[in-house]
Structures are given as structure tokens and as C-alpha cells.
N, C-alpha and C positions, 0 to 999 in steps of 0.2 A: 393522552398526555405523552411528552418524549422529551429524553433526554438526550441531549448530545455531549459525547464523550471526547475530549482529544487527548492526547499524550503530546507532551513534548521535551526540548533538551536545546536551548540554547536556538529559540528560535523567533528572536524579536523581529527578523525581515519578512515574514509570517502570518504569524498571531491575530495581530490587527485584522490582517484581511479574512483568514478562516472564520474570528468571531463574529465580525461582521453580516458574513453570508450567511449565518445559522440562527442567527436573531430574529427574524422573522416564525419559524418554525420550531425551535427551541420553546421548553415550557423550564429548563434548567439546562447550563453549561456547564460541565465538570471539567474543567483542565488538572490531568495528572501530568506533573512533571518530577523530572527525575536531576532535581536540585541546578538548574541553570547558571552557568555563569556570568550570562548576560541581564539583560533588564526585560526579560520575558515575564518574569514575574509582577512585576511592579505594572506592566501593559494590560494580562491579566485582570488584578486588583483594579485598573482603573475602567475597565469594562463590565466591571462588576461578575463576575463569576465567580464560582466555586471554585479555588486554586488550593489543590492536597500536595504536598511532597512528598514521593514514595522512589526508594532505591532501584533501580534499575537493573532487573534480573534478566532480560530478555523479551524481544518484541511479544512475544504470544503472550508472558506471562506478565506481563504492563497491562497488555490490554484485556488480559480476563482480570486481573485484580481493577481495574480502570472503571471496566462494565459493573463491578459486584460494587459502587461506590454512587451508582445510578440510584435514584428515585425512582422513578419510575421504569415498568418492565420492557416500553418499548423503547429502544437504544438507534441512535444513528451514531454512528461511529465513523471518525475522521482525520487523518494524520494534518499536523500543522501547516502543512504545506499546499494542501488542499480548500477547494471551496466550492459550496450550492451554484450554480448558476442558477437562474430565474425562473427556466422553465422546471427546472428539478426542485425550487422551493414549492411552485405551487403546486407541483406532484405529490410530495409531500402532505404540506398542508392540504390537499381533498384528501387523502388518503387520512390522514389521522383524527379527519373529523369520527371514521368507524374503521378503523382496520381491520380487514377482509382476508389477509395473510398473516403467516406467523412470521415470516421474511420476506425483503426486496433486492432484488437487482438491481444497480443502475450503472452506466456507462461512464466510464472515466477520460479524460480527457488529456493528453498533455504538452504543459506549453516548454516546450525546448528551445534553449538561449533564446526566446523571444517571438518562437514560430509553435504554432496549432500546430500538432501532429493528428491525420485524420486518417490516417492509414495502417501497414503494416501491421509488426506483431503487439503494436502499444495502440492500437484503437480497432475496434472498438473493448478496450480493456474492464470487460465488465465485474462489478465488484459487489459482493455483498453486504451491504453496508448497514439498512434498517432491519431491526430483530426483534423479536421476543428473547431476551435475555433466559428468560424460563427453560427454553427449546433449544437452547446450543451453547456454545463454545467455541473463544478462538482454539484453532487449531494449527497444521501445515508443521513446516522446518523451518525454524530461524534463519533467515530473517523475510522468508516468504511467507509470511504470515496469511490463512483463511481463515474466514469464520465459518461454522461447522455445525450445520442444523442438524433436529435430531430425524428418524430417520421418518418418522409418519409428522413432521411440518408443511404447513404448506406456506409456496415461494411466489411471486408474484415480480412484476421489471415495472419501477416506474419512468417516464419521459424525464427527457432529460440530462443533462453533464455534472457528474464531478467533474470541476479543472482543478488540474494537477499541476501547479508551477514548481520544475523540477529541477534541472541544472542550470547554471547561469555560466558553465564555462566547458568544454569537453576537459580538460585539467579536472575538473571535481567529477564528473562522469565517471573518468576510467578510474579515479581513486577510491570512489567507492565501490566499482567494479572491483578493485582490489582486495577491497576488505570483505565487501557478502563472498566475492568467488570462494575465499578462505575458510569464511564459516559455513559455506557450504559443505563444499569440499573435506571440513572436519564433521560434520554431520551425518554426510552419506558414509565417510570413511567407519565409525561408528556402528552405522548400520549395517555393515557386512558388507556396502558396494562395492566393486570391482570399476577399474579403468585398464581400458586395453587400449593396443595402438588405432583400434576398428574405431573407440568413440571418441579418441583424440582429435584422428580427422578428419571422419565421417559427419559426428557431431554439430559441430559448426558449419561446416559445409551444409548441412538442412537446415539448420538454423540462419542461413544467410538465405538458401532457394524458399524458404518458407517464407521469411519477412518481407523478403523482395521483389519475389517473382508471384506465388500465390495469395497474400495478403496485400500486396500491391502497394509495397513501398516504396516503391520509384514514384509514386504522384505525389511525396510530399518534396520530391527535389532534393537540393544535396544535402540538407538536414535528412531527410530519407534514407538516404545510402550513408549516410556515417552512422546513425543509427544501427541498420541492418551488420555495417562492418564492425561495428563496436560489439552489439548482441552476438554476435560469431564467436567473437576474440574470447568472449566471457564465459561463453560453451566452452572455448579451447582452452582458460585458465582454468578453468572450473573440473577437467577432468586431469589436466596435466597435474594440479596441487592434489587433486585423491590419490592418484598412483605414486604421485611422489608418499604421500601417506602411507599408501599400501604397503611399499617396500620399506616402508617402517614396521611392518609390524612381526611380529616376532614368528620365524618360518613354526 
């Protein structure tokens, strides 16, 4: 038996499509949402799922309170924006006739204003998504959230895509670049990281020879390379907002 899990906030352009792909392989839906302004809810109710309303304290801690609301122990876990493709439903379903792991891998997929990205640092972006809820925990830094088997689990990769349908404009891209780089940046800063002028420039600089040249994102074209430019830039916001922190903090 398995339960899929999603969280959401204001995501009726969505919804429809994630519930859709998980119906076949689904034995129950649980959508936790964190009070919507839109008619995400009411899309929900008309698909028949389990819809909780629960306040929103933070990616990791949505989606452990999310999983502890599952029925059953094995969880697939899924942001709204996401979806099974065909060959990863019937991966799936063989596997859950007898599940053989206590966790799954599977490959993510993303579609950028309108283009398959099949390259660089964003494919093949593998994710652990099917769990034994028993054996782990989201874990990671908001708002990079992993989930975090325990440490004698065993993991297994099934065939297959999450698609990930993600920005619909570079304008929403960098502005949410804006916002994680920030709660990043307040994160690490927390943590005792340091920014120096070595990973201001450095940083990104590998961050661009990485996506571009060694993961090979010039073959998804110029969607490609704005990617690989934009991933740079977000390294470079990302340590400039810690140091700007740093020199916050009291000598």
C-alpha cells in the first residue's frame, strides 16, 4: 500500500495535473496545504482527496508533519508542481506489488518555459522520493530540502521521470533565486559559514565550468546557457548575502 503526499500554497495551475499522475499508483492522496488563497482547495475536494490545513513553518518541517499524516508506511512524496510520468507509474506499481527497499531513487525531470531540460546541473536530478516513513526523515537546509534514510536502509532507483514543471518566465526564476539565495545565506550564516572574496568569485565561476562544460549544458541550447548563467549568479548572490551577514555580526 502507499501513500502519496503533497504540500501546497496557492497552486491551482498545478494540482490537477500532480493528482492526476498519482492516481493510478496511489492507494490514498494526502494534500497538506498551508491555508491557499486561491481555489487550490476546492480542486483538491473535487478530486477526491484527503485535504488537512496545516500552518506553514518551513519546507522540511511541512513535509515531516505531511508524511506523519500518511496511512500507510510507504510514502511517495511530491511537490505540486511535479508529476509520474508513465514509465515511473509502472515502476512503481511493480515495485509495490512487494517492496524490496526501504527507499527509491528516481530521476527528475525539468520543463523550463516550455523546453525538456536533459542536461547540465538540473538533469539527471535524482530525488528520493519513495520511503519507508519508519526509516527516515526530511532533512537538508531550507529550502533544499532531502529526505534522510536511516543509516542500515536499503535504497534502490526505479525507471523513469518525475516532470518537473518549473518556471514559466526567467522574471519568476531570478525572483525566487532571490528569496532561497536569502534563506540560504541566513542559514549558513547561523551556522558559523564564512564568505570570502575566494568563494564570491570562484564559486560561481565552477558553478558555471560545472553545468556547462562537464555536465554538458550547452546541448540543451540557449535555455542551457541561461540556466548555467543564472545557477552562477545564485552561487554569487548566495555568498555575497552571507558576508554581507557576516559583517553583521557582532566582532
Amino acid at each position: 500500500m502507499l501513500s502519496v503526499v503533497i504540500i501546497t500554497f496557492n497552486e491551482k495551475e498545478n494540482i490537477t495535473r500532480c493528482i492526476d499522475s498519482v492516481k493510478l499508483v496511489a492507494d490514498e492522496i494526502v494534500v497538506v496545504d498551508s491555508f491557499s488563497k486561491d481555489n487550490t482547495k476546492a480542486l483538491c475536494i473535487e478530486h477526491g482527496v484527503r485535504f488537512i490545513e496545516h500552518p506553514f513553518e518551513g519546507y522540511i518541517e511541512q513535509k515531516n508533519w505531511a508524511a506523519s499524516q500518511a496511512t500507510y508506511d510507504y510514502v511517495l512524496s511530491l511537490d505540486a508542481d511535479e508529476a509520474l510520468c508513465p514509465t515511473l507509474q509502472k515502476s512503481i506499481l511493480a515495485e509495490k506489488e512487494h517492496f524490496s527497499k526501504d527507499g527509491y531513487y528516481m530521476n527528475r525531470m525539468t520543463n523550463y518555459l516550455g523546453v525538456w531540460i536533459k542536461h547540465g546541473s538540473w538533469y539527471p536530478d535524482k530525488k528520493l522520493r519513495v520511503w519507508n516513513r519508519k526509516k527516515g526523515r526530511w532533512a537538508g537546509r531550507n529550502p533544499h530540502d532531502c529526505y534522510q534514510m536511516d543509516a542500515s536502509s536499503s535504497i534502490g532507483h526505479l525507471k523513469g521521470d518525475i516532470f518537473h514543471y518549473s518556471y514559466t518566465s526567467i522574471e519568476g526564476h531570478i525572483a525566487q533565486l532571490d528569496k532561497f539565495t536569502s534563506i540560504t545565506a541566513m542559514h549558513l550564516n547561523e551556522e558559523g559559514k564564512k564568505s570570502t572574496y575566494v568563494t564570491i568569485f570562484f564559486s560561481p565561476l565552477f558553478s558555471f565550468i560545472k553545468g556547462f562544460f562537464i555536465r554538458l549544458g550547452f546541448l540543451d541550447g540557449y535555455y542551457g546557457i541561461v540556466i548555467c548563467i543564472i545557477n552562477a549568479f545564485a552561487t554569487h548572490m548566495k555568498y555575497v548575502k552571507l558576508r554581507e551577514l557576516n559583517k553583521s555580526l557582532p566582532k
